[in-house]
MDTraj code that builds the backbone (N, CA, C; nanometers):
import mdtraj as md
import numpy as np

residues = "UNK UNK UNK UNK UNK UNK UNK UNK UNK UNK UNK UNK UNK UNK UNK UNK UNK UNK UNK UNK UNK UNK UNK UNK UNK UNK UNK UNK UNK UNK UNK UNK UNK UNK UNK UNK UNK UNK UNK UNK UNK UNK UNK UNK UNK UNK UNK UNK UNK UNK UNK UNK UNK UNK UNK UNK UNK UNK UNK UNK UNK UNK UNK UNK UNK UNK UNK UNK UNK UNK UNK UNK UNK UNK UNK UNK UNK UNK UNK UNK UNK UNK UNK UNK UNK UNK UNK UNK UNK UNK UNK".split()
xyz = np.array([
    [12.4461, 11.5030, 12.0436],
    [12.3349, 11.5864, 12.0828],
    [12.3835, 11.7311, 12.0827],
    [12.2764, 11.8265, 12.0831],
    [12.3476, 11.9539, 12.0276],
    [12.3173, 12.0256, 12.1249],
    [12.4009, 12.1369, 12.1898],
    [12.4035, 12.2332, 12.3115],
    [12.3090, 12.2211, 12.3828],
    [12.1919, 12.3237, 12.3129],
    [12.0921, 12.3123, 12.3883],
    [11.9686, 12.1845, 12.3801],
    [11.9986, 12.0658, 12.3526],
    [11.9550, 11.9422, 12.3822],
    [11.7841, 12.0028, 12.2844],
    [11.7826, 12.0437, 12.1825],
    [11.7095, 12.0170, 12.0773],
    [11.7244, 11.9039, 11.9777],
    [11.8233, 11.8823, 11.9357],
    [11.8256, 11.7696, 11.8517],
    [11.9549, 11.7437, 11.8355],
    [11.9442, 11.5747, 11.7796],
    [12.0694, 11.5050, 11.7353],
    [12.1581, 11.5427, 11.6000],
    [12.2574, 11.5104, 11.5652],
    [12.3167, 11.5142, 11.4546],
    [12.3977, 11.3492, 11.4415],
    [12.3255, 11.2973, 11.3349],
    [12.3518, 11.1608, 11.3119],
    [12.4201, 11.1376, 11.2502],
    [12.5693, 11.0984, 11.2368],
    [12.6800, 11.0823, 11.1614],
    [12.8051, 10.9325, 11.1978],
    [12.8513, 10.9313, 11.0646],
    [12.9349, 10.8132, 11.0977],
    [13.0758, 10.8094, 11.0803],
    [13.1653, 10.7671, 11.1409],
    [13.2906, 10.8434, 11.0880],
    [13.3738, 10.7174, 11.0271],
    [13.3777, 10.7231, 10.8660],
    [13.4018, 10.6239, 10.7790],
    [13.5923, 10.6014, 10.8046],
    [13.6325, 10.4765, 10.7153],
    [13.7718, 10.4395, 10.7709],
    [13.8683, 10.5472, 10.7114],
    [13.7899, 10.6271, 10.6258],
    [13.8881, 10.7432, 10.5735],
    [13.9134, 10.8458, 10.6415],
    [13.8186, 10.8494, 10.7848],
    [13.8520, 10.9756, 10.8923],
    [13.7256, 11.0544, 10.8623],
    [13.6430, 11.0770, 10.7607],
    [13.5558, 11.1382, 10.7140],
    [13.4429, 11.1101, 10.7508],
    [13.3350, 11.1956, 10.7767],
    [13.2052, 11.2202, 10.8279],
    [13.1085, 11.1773, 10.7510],
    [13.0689, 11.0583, 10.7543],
    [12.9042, 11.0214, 10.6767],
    [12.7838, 11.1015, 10.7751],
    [12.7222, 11.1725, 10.7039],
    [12.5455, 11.2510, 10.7055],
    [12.4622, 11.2345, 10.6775],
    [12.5056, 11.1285, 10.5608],
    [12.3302, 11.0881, 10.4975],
    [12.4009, 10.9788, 10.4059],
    [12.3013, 10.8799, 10.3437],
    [12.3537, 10.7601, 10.2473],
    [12.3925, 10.7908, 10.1703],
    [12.3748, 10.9466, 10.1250],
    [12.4544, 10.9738, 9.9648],
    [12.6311, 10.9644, 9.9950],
    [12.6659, 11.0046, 10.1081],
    [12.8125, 11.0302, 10.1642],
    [12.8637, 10.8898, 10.2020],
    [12.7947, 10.8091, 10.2251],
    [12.8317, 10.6810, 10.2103],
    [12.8057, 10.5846, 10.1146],
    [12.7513, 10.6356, 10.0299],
    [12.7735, 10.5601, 9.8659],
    [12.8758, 10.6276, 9.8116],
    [12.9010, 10.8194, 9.8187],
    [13.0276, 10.8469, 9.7346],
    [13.1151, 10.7888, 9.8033],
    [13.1521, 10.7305, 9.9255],
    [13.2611, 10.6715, 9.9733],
    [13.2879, 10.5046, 9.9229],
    [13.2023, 10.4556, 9.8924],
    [13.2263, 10.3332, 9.8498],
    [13.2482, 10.3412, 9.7000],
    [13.1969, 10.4511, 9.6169],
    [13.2072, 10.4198, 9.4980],
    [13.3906, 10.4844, 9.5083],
    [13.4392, 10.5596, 9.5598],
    [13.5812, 10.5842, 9.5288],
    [13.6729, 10.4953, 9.6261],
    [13.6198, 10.3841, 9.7267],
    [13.7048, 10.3163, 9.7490],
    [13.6336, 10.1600, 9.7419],
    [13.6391, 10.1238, 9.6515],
    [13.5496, 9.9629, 9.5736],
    [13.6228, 9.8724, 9.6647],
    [13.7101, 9.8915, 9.7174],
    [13.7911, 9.7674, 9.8665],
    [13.6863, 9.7577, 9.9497],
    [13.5921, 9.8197, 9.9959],
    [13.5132, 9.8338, 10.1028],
    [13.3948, 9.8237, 10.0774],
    [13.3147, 9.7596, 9.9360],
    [13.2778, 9.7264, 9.9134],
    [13.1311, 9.5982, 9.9573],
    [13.3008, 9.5125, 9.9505],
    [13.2338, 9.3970, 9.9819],
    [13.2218, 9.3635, 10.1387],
    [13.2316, 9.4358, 10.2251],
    [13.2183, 9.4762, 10.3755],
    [13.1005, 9.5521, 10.4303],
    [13.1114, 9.6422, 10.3555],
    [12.9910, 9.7323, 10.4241],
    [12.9124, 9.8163, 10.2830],
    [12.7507, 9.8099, 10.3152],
    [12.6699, 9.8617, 10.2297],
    [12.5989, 10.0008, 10.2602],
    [12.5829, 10.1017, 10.1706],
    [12.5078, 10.1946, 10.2267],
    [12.3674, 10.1988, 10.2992],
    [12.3052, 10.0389, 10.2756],
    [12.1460, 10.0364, 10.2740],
    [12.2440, 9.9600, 10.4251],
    [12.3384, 9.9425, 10.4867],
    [12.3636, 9.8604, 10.6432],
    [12.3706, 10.0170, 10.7763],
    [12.3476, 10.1425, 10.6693],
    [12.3244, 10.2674, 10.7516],
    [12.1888, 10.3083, 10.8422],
    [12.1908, 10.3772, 10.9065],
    [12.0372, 10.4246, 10.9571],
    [12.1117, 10.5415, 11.0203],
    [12.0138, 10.6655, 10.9253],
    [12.0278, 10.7971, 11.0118],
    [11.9256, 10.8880, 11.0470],
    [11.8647, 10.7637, 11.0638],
    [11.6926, 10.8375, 11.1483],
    [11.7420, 10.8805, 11.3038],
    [11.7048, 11.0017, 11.3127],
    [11.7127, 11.0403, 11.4311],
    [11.6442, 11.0408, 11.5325],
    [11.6717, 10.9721, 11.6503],
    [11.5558, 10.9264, 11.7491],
    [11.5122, 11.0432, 11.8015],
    [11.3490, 11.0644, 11.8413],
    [11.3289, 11.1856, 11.9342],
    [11.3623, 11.1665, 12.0554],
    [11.3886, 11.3309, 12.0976],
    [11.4262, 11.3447, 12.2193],
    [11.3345, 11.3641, 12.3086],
    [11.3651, 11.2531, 12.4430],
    [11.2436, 11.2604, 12.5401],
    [11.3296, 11.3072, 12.6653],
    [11.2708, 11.3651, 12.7772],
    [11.3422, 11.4571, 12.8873],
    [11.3834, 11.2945, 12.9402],
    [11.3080, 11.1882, 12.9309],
    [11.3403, 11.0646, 13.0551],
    [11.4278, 11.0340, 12.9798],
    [11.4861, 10.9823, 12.8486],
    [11.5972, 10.9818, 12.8071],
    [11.7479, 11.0200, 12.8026],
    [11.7137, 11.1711, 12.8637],
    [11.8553, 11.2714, 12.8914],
    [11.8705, 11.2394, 13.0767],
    [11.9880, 11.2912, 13.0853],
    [12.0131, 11.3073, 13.2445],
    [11.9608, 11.4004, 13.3451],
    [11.9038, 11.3937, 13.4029],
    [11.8344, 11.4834, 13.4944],
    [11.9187, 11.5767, 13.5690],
    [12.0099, 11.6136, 13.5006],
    [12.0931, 11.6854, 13.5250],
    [12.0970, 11.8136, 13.5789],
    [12.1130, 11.9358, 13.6253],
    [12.0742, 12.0274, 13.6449],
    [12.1068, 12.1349, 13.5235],
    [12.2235, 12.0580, 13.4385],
    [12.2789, 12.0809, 13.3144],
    [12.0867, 12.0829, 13.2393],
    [12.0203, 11.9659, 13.2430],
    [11.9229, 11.9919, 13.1457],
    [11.8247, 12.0786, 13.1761],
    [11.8037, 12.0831, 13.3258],
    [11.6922, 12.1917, 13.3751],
    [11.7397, 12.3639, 13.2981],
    [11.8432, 12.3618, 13.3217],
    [11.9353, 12.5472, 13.3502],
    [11.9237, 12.5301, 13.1387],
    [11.9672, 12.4733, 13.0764],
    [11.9474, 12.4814, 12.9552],
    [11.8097, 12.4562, 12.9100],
    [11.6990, 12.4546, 12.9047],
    [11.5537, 12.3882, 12.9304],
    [11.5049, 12.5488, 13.0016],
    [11.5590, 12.5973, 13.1164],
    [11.5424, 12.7361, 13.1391],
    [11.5574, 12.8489, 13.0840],
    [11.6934, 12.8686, 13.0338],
    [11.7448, 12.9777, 12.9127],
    [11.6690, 13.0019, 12.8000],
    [11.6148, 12.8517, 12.7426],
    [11.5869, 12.9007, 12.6095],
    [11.4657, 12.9137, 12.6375],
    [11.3498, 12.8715, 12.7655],
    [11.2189, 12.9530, 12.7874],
    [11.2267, 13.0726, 12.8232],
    [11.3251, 13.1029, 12.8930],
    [11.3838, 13.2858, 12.9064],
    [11.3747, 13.3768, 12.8195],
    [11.4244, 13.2764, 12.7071],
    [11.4832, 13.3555, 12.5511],
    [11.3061, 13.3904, 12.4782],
    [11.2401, 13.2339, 12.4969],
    [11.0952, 13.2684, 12.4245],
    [11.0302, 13.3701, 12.4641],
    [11.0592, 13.4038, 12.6482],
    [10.9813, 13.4945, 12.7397],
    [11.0278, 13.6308, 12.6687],
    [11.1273, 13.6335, 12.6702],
    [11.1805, 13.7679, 12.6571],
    [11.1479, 13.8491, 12.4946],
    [11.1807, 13.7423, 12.3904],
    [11.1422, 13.7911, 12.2771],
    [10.9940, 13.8372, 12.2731],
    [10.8991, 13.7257, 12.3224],
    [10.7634, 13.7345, 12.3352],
    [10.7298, 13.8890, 12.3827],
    [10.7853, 13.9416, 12.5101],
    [10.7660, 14.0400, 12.5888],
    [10.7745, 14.1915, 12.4524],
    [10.9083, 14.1527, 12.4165],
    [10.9918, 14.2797, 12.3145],
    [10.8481, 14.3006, 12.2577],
    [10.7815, 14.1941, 12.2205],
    [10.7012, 14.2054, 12.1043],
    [10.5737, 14.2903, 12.1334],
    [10.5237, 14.2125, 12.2520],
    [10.3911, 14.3077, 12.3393],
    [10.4262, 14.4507, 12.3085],
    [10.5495, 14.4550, 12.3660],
    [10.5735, 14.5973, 12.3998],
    [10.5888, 14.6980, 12.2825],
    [10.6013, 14.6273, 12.1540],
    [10.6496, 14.6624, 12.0696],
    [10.4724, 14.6866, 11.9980],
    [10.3776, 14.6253, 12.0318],
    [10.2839, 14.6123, 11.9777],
    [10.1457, 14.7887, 12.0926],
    [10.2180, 14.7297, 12.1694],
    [10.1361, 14.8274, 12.2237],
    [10.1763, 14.9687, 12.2047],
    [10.3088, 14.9881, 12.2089],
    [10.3488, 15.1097, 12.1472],
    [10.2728, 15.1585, 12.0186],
    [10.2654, 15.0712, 11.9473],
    [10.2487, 15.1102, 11.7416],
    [10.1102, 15.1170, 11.7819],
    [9.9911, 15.1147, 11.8742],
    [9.8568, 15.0940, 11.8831],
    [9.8208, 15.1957, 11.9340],
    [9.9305, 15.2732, 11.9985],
    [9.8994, 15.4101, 12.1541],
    [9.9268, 15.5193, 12.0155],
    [9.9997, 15.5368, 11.9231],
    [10.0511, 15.6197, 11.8746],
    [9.8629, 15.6462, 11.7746],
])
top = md.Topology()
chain = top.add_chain()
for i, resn in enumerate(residues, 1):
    res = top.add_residue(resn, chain, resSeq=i)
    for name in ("N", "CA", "C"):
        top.add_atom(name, md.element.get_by_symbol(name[0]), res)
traj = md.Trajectory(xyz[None], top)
């Protein structure tokens, strides 16, 4: 899950140490190691990313205070903008 608890990053970490992202990264991995083959298939992947629901995460105060910031951030840009708008209208 990513900092500010917007979204997941769905990945798999193959026996080569390396990061699968999507089925193409786990077909080039099977086509350069054909041993692994007969074990595991790219279609045995899923990297649908589940949505994120608040009852899902921890009620943390971690999720409130991050959940706060970035409405801070919307408030504040939003504001720049008023202000920015009423200026260019007075002139």
């Amino acid at each position: 899950m990513r900092g500010d608890l917007s979204k997941m990053d769905i990945y798999y970490v193959l026996p080569n140490g390396k990061r699968a992202r999507g089925i193409g990264d786990v077909q080039k991995f099977l086509d350069t190691n054909p041993e692994y083959k007969d074990r595991i298939s790219a279609e045995s992947f899923s990297f649908t990313v589940p949505k994120i629901v608040e009852e899902t995460v921890s009620q943390s105060s971690l999720w409130k205070t991050k959940k706060a910031k970035k409405q801070d951030k919307i408030n504040a840009s939003s504001s720049k903008k008023d202000k920015a708008n009423a200026s260019s209208s007075e002139n």
